[in-house]
N, C-alpha and C positions, 0 to 999 in steps of 0.2 A: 531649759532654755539657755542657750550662749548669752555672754555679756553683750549690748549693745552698745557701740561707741554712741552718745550717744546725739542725734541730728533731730533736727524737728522739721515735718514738712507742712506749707501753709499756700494757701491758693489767696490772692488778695484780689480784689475785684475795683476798680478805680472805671470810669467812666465807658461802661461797656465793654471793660476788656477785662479778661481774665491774666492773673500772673503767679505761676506757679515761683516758689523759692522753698532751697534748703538752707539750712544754715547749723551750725556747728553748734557745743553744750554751752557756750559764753555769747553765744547769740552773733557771731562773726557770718554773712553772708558766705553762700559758698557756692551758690548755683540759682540761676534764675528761670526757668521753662520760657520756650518759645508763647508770646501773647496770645491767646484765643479769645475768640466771642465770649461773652458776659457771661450768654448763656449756658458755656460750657459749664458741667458741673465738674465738681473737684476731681472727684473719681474718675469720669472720662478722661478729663484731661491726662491724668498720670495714668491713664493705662495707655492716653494716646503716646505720652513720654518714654512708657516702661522703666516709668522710677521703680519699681520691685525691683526686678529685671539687675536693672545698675547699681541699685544697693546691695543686692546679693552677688556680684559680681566683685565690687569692692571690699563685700564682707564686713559691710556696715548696716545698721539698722535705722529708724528712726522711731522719732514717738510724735505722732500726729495727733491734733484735733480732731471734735467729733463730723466733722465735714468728711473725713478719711475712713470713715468706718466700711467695713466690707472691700476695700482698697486690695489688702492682701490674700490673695487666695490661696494660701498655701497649704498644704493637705495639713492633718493633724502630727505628724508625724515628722515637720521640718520646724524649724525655727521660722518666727514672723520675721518677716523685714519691716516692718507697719504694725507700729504697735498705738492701739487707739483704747480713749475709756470706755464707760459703758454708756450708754444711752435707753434712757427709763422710757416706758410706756405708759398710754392710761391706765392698761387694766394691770401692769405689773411697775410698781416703783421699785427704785432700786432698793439693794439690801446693803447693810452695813457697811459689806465687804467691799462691793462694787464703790459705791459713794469712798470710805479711802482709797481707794484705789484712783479713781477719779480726783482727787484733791492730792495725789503726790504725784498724779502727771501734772496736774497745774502747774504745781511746786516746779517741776524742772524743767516746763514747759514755758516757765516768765520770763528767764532774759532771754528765750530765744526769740519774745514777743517784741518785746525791744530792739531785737536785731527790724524783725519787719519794719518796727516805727520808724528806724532810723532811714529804711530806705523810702517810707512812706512821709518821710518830711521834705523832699523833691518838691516844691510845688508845683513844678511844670507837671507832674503826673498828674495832677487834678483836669488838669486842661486837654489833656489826649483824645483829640477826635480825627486818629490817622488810620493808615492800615494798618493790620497788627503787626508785618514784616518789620514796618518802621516803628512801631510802640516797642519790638523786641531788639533793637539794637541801640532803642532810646534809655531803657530799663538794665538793658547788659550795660553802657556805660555808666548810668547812675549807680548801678553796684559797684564798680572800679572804686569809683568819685567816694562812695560811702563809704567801702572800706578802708580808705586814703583818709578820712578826715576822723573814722572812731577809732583808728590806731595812731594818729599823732597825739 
């Protein structure tokens, strides 16, 4: 497996709209997806986006939540762009390995958590009952705005 620079991808959900965002290993905003309906699920969404697609393109990776699982379809035989933990079942709990494995993407997966808060402290996002054309130019500026005020 290539080194992955490494991004974290996150779908946030705010008053029936769906918002995809990536963001860099310091939790720095870098990209926001066009708004969808609520009920878009994660994974639709970004296949509707072709985040694989465009990270493989750039020759970057990410490390996702478990909302992203199954995300990357890539044959056995490529490197993931979409690297997700494991997600346990009734009849099979995880095993040792899985569970670290799981707890050191946490690990490098927190300040990118942070980056979301910072753009989920907007309050106007709580209030969004528009169409999503206008929630996705409302949110692409709130990222500018964000990022302007966690780098001063």
């Amino acid at each position: 497996m290539r080194p992955h620079p490494e991004a974290a991808a996150s779908n946030r959900l705010w008053s029936g709209a769906g918002q995809g965002s990536v963001t860099d290993d310091n939790g720095r905003l870098l990209w926001v997806s066009a708004a969808r309906p609520g009920r878009t699920s994660e994974t639709t969404a970004c296949r509707h986006d072709k985040l694989t697609a465009h990270l493989r393109a750039a020759g970057l990776g990410a490390i996702a939540d478990l909302g992203f699982v199954g995300l990357d379809d890539s044959g056995p035989d490529t490197d993931p762009a979409v690297i997700t933990g494991y997600k346990a079942a009734h009849s099979r709990p995880l095993t040792r390995g899985q569970r670290l494995s799981n707890k050191a993407l946490a690990a490098v997966r927190a300040p990118v958590e942070h980056g979301f808060a910072h753009l989920k402290n907007w309050r106007v996002l709580g209030k969004v009952r528009t169409d999503p054309k206008w929630a996705t130019a409302l949110v692409r500026a709130l990222l500018v705005l964000t990022n302007h005020e966690v780098a001063r």
